[in-house]
N, C-alpha and C positions, 0 to 999 in steps of 0.2 A: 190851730197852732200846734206843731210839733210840740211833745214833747223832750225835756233835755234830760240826760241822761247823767243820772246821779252819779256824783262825784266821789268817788269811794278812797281817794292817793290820800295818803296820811304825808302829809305840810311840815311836821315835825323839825324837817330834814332844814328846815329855813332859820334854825333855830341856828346852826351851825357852818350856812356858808349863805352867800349872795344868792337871791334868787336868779336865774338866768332870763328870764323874760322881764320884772319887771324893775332890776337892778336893787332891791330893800337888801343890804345889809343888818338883822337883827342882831347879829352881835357885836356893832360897832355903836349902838344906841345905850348911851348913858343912863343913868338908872331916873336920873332927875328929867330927862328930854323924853319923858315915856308920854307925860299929861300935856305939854306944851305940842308933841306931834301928835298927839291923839284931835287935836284942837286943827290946827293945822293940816291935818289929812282931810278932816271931816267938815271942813267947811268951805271946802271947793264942790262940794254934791250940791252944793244949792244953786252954782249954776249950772252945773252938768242937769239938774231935775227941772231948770227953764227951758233948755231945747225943746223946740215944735216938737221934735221925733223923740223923745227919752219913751215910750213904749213901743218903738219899732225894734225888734229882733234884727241884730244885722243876720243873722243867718236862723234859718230854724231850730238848729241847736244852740246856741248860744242866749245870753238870758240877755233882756234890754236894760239899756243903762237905768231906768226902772227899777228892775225888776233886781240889780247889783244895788240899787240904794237901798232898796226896802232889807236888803239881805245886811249891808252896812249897819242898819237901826238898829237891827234884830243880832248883829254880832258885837255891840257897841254897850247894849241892855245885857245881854249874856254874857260878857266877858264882868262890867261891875259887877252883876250879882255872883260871878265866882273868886271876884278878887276879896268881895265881902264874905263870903264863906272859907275863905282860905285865911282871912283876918281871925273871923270869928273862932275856927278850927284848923289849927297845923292837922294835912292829912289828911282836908274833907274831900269827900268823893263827889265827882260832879255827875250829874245825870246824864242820860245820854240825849242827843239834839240831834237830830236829822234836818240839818238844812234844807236838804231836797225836799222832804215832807212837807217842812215848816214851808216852804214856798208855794207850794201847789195848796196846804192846807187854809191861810193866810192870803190865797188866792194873790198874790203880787203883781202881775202885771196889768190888772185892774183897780190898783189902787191909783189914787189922786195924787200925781206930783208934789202941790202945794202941800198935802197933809201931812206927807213923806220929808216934805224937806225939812219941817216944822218940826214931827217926830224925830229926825235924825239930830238933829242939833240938839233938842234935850237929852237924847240917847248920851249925844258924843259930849256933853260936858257931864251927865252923870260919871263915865266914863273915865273922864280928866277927873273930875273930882277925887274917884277913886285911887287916883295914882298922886292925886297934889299932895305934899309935902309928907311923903314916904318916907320912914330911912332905917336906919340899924337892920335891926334883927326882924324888920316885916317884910324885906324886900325877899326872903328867905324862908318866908312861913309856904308849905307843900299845897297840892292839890291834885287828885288823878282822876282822869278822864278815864271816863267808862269802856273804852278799849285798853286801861293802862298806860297810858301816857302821864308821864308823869311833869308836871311843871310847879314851879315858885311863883311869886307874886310877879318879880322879876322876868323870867321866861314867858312868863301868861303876858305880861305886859309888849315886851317885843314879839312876840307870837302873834299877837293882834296886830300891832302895828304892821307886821307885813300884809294881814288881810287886810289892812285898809288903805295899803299904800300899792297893795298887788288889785285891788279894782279897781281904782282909778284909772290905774294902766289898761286894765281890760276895759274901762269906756273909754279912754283914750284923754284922758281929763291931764 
């Protein structure tokens, strides 16, 4: 199997207009509809992860609808645990994540569907959870990403929602 070829574009830019491929407007998402579409995104991958083929690659650079769920778990886990650090600390600095790494390291396209779908669903309502019943002055507590990117509870919450609303699009769900 080819290897895919890490993704280096900073996504940033999604914060501030429509994505053009898979139409997510992030700034047109309510501060409250963050946990209800976080639920909502993430629970159509349970049938995209019963297809016969969810570890066929349609091309060899590209990742299998697999191999985008296991990535959804794993950016579903990392986003709570930065919403909770950005609760706990205005200003905390997030580590750095190599998705690419984490995928080849976490070996993905050899994991088990079933275990995958299982994982993602507690992933995505940890996830909601962190976002349910937000308000005032938390939606507004900082956080900056280890290149300097800087987001709010708020921003990190539609930020993710485009990831999880822009792979779907990419297995075509």
């Amino acid at each position: 199997m080819s290897s895919i070829e890490p993704d280096a574009k900073d996504w940033t830019w999604t914060l501030d207009r429509a994505c053009p491929d898979c139409g997510f407007d992030a700034a047109a998402v309510p501060p409250d509809d963050i946990a209800r579409l976080v639920t909502a995104y993430t629970e159509q991958w349970a049938g995209v992860l019963a297809r016969p083929d969810v570890a066929t690659r349609p091309d060899p650079t590209t990742w299998s609808p697999l191999e985008y769920a296991c990535h959804v778990r794993d950016v579903c886990d990392l986003f709570a645990d930065r919403v909770g650090l950005m609760l706990d600390e205005d200003g905390a600095a997030f580590a750095n994540w190599d998705q690419d790494a984490t995928a080849v390291e976490s070996d993905y396209a050899s994991q088990d569907p079933r275990v995958v779908a299982d994982e993602l669903a507690v992933a995505a309502d940890r996830l909601a959870q962190a976002y349910a019943g937000l308000s005032g002055p938390a939606w507004e507590r900082r956080g900056v990403r280890s290149n300097g990117s800087e987001f709010t509870v708020l921003t990190l919450g539609r930020y993710g929602l485009h990831d999880l609303a822009h792979h779907l699009w990419d297995v075509r769900a």
